[in-house]
Jmol script that loads the backbone (N, CA, C; Angstrom):
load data "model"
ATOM      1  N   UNK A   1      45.461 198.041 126.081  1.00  0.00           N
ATOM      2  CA  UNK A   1      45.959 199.206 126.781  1.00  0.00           C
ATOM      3  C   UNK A   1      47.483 199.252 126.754  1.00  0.00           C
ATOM      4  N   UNK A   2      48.285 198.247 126.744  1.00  0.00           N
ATOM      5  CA  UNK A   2      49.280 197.978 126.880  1.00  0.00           C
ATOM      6  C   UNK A   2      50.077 198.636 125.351  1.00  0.00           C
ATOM      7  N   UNK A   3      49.007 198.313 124.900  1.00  0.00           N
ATOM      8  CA  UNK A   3      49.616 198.748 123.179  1.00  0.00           C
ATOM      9  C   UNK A   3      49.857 200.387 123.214  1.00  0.00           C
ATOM     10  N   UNK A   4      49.165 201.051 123.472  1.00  0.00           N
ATOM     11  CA  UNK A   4      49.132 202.345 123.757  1.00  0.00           C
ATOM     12  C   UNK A   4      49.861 203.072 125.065  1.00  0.00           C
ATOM     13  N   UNK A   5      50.876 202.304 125.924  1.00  0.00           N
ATOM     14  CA  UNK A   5      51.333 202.789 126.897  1.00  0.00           C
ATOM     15  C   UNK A   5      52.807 203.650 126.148  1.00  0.00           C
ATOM     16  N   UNK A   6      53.471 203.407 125.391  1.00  0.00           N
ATOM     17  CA  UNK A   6      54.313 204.513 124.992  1.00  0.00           C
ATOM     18  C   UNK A   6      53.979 205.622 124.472  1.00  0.00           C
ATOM     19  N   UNK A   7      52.667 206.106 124.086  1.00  0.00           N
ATOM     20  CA  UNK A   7      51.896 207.217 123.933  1.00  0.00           C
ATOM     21  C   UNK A   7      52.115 207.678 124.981  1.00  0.00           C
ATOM     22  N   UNK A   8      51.751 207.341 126.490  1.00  0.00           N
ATOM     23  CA  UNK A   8      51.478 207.856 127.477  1.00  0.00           C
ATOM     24  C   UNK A   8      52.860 208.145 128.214  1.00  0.00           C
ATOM     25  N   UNK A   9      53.907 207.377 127.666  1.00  0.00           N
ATOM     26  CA  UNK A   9      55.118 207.727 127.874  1.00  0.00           C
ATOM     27  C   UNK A   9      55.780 208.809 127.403  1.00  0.00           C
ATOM     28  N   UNK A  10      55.519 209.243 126.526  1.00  0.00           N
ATOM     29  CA  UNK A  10      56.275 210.460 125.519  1.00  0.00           C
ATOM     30  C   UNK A  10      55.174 211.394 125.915  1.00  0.00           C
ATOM     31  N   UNK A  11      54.155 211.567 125.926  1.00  0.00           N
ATOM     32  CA  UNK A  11      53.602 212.176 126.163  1.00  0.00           C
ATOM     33  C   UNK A  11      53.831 213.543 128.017  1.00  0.00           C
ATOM     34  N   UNK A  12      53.761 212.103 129.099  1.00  0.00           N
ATOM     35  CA  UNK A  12      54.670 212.466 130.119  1.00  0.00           C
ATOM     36  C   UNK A  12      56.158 213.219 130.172  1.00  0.00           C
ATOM     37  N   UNK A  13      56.824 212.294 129.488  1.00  0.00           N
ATOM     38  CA  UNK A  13      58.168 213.073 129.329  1.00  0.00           C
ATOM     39  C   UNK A  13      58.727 213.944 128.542  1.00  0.00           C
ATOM     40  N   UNK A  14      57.045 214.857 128.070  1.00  0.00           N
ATOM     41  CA  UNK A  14      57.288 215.818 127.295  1.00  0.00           C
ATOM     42  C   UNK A  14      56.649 217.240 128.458  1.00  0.00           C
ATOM     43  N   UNK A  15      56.386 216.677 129.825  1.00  0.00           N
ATOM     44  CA  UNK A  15      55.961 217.325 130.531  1.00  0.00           C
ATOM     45  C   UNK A  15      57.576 218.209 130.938  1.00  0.00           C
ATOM     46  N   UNK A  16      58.294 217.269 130.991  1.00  0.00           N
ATOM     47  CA  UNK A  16      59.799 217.768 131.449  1.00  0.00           C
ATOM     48  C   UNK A  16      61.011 218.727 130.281  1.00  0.00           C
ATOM     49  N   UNK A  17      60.448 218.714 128.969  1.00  0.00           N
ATOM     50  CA  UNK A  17      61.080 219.353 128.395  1.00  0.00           C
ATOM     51  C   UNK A  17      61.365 220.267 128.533  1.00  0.00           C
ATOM     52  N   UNK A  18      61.143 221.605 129.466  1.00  0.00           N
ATOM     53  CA  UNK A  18      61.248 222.585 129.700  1.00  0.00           C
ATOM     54  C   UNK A  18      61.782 222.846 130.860  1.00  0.00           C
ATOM     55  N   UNK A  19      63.466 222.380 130.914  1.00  0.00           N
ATOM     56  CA  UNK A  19      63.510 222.441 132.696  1.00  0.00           C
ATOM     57  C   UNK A  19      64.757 223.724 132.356  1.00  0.00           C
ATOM     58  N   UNK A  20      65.389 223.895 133.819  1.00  0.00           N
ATOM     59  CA  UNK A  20      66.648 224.907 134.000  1.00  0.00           C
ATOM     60  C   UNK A  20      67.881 224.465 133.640  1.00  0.00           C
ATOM     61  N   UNK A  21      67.364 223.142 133.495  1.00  0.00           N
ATOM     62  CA  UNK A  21      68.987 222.006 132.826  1.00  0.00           C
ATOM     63  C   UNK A  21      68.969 222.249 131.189  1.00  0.00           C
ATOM     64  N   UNK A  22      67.898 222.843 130.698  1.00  0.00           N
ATOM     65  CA  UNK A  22      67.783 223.135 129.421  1.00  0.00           C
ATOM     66  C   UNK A  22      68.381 224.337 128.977  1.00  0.00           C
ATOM     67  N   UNK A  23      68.248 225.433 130.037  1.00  0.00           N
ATOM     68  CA  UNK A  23      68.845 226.487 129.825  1.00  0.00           C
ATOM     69  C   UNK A  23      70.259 226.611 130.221  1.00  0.00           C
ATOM     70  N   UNK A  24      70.973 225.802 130.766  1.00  0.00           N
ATOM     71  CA  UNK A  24      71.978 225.519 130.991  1.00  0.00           C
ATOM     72  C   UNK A  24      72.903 224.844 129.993  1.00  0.00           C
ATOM     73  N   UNK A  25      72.488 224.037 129.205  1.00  0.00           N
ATOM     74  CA  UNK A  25      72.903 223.216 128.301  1.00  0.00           C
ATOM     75  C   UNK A  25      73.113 224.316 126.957  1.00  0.00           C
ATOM     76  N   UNK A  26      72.015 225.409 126.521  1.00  0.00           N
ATOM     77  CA  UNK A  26      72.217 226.109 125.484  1.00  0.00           C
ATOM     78  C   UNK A  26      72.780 227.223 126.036  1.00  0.00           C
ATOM     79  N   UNK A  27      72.716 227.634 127.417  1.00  0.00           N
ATOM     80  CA  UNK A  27      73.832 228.949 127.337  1.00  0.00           C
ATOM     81  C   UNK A  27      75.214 228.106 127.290  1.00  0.00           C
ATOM     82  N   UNK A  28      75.302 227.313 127.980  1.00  0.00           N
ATOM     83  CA  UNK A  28      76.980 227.306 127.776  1.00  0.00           C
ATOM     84  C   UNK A  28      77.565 226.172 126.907  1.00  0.00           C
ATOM     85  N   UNK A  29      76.597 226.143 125.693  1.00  0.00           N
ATOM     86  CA  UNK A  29      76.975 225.120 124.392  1.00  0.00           C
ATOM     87  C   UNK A  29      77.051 223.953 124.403  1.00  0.00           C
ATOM     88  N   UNK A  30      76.550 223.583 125.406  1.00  0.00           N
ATOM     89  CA  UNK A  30      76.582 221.847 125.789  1.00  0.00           C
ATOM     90  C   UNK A  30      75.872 220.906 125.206  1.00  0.00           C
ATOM     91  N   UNK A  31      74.732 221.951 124.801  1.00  0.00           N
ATOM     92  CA  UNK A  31      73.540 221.108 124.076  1.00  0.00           C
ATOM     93  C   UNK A  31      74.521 220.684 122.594  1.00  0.00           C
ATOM     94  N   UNK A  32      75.047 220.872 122.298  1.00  0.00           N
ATOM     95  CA  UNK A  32      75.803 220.188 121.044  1.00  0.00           C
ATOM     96  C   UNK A  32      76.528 218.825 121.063  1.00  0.00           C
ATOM     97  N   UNK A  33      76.898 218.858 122.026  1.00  0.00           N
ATOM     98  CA  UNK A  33      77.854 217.583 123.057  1.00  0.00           C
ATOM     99  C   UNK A  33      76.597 216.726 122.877  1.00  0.00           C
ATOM    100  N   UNK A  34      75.322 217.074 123.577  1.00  0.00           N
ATOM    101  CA  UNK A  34      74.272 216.119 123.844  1.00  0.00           C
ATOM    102  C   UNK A  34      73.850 215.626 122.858  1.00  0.00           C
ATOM    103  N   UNK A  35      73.328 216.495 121.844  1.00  0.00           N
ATOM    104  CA  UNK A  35      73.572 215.792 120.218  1.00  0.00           C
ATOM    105  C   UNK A  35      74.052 215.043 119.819  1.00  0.00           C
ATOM    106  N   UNK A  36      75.270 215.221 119.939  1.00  0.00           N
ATOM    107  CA  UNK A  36      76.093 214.634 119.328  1.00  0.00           C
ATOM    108  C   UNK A  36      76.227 213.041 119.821  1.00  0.00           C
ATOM    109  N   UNK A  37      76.125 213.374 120.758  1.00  0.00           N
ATOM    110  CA  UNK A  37      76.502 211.867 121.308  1.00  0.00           C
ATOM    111  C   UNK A  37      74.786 211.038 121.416  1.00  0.00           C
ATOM    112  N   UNK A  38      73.948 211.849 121.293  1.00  0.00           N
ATOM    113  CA  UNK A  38      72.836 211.215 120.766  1.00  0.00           C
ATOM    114  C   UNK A  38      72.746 210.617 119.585  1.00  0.00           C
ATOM    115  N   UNK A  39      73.134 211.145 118.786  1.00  0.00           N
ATOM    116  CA  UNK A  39      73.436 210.814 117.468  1.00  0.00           C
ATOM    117  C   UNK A  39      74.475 209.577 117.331  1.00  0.00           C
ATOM    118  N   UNK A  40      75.553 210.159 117.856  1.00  0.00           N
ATOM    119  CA  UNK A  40      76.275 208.780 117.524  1.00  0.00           C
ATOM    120  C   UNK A  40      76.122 206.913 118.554  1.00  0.00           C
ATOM    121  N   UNK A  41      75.053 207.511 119.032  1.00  0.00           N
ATOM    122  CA  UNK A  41      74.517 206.201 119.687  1.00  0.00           C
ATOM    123  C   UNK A  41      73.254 205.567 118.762  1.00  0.00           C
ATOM    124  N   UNK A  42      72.708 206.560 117.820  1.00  0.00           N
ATOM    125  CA  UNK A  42      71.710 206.235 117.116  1.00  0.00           C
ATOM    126  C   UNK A  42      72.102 205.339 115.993  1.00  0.00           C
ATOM    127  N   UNK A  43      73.094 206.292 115.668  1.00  0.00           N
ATOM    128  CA  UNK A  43      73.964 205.718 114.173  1.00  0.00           C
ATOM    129  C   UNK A  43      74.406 204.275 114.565  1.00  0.00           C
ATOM    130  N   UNK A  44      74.846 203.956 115.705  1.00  0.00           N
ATOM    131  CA  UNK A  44      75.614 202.848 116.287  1.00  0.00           C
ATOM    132  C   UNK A  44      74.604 201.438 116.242  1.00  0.00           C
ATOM    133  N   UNK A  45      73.071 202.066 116.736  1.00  0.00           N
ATOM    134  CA  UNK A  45      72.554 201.277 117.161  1.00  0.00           C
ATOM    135  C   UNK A  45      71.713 200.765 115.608  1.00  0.00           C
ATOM    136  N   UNK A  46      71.705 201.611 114.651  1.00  0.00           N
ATOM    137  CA  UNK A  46      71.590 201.475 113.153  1.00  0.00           C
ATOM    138  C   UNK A  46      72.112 200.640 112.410  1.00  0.00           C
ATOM    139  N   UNK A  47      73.414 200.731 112.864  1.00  0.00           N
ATOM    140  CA  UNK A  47      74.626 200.083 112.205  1.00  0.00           C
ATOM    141  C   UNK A  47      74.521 198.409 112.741  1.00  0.00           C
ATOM    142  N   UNK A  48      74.286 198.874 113.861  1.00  0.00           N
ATOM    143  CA  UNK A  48      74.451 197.079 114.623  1.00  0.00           C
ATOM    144  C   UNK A  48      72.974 196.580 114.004  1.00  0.00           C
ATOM    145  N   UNK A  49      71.863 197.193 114.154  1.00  0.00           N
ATOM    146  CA  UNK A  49      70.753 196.454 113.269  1.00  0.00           C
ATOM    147  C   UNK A  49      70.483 196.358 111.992  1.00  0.00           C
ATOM    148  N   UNK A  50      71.653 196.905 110.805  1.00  0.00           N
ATOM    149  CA  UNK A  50      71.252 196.494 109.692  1.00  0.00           C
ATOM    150  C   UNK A  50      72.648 195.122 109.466  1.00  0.00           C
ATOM    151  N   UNK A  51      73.278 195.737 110.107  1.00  0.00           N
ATOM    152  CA  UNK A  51      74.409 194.018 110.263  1.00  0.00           C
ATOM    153  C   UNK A  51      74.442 192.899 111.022  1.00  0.00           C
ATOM    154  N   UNK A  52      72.580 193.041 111.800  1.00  0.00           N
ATOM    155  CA  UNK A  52      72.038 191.474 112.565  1.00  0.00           C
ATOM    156  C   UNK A  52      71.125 191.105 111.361  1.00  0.00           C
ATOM    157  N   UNK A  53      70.642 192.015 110.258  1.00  0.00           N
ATOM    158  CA  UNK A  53      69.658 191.868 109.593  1.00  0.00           C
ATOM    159  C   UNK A  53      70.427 191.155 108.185  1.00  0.00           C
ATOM    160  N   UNK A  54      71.342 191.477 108.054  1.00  0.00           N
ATOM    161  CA  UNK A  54      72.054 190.928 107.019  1.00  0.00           C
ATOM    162  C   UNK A  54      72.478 189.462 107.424  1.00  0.00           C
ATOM    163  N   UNK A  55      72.748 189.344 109.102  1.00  0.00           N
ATOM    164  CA  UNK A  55      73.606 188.085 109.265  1.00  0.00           C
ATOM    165  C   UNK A  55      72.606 187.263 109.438  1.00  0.00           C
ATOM    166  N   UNK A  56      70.832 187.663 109.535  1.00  0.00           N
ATOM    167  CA  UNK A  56      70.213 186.847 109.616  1.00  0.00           C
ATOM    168  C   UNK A  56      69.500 186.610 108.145  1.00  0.00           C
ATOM    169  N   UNK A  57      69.288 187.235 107.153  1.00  0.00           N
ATOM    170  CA  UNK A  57      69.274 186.963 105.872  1.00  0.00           C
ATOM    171  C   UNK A  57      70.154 186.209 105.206  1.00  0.00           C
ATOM    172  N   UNK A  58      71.194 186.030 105.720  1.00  0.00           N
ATOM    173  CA  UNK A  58      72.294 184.824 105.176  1.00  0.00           C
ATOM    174  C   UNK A  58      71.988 183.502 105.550  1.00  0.00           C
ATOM    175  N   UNK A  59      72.060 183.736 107.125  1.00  0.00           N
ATOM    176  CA  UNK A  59      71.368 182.181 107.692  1.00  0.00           C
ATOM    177  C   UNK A  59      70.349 181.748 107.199  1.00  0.00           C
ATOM    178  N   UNK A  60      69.641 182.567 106.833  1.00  0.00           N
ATOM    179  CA  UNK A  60      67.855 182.211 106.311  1.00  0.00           C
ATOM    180  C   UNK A  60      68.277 181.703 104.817  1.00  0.00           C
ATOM    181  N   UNK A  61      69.310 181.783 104.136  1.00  0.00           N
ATOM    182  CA  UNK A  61      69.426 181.553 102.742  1.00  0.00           C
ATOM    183  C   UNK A  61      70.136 180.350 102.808  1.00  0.00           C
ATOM    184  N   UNK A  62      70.900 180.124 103.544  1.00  0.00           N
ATOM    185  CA  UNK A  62      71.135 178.755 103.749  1.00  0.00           C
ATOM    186  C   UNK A  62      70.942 177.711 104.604  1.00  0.00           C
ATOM    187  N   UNK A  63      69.904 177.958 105.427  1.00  0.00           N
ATOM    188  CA  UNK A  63      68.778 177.195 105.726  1.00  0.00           C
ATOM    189  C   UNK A  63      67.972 176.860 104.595  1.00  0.00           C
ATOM    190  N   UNK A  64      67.457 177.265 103.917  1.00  0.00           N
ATOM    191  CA  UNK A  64      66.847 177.082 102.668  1.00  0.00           C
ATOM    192  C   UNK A  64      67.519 175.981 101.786  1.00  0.00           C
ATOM    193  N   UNK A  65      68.457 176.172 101.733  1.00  0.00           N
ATOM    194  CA  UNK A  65      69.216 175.441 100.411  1.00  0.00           C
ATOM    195  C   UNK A  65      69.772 174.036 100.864  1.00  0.00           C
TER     196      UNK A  65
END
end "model"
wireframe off; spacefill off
backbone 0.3
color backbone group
């Protein structure tokens, strides 16, 4: 059950997608801001996991040797 509880998570917090904070955000252009900075937390958090993945593919190569 446990495996399937973020189903039930997104699922819920798709109950809220439709609020007055939504219409607020696209009349007065904000929703771009929110993007944006969604985005650049994504990219960030991308960036930091393909450069733990590299620093641990190094260690792993010379552990080996």
């Amino acid at each position: 059950m446990r495996k399937y509880s973020w189903i039930v998570m997104l699922v819920s917090l798709s109950a809220f997608a439709q609020t007055a904070t939504d219409d607020f955000f696209y009349s007065s252009g904000k929703i771009y801001v929110v993007i944006a900075v969604l985005v650049i937390i994504f990219v960030g958090l991308m960036l930091y996991l393909i450069r733990l993945d590299r620093k641990i593919t190094k260690l792993e190569k010379q552990n080996e040797a």
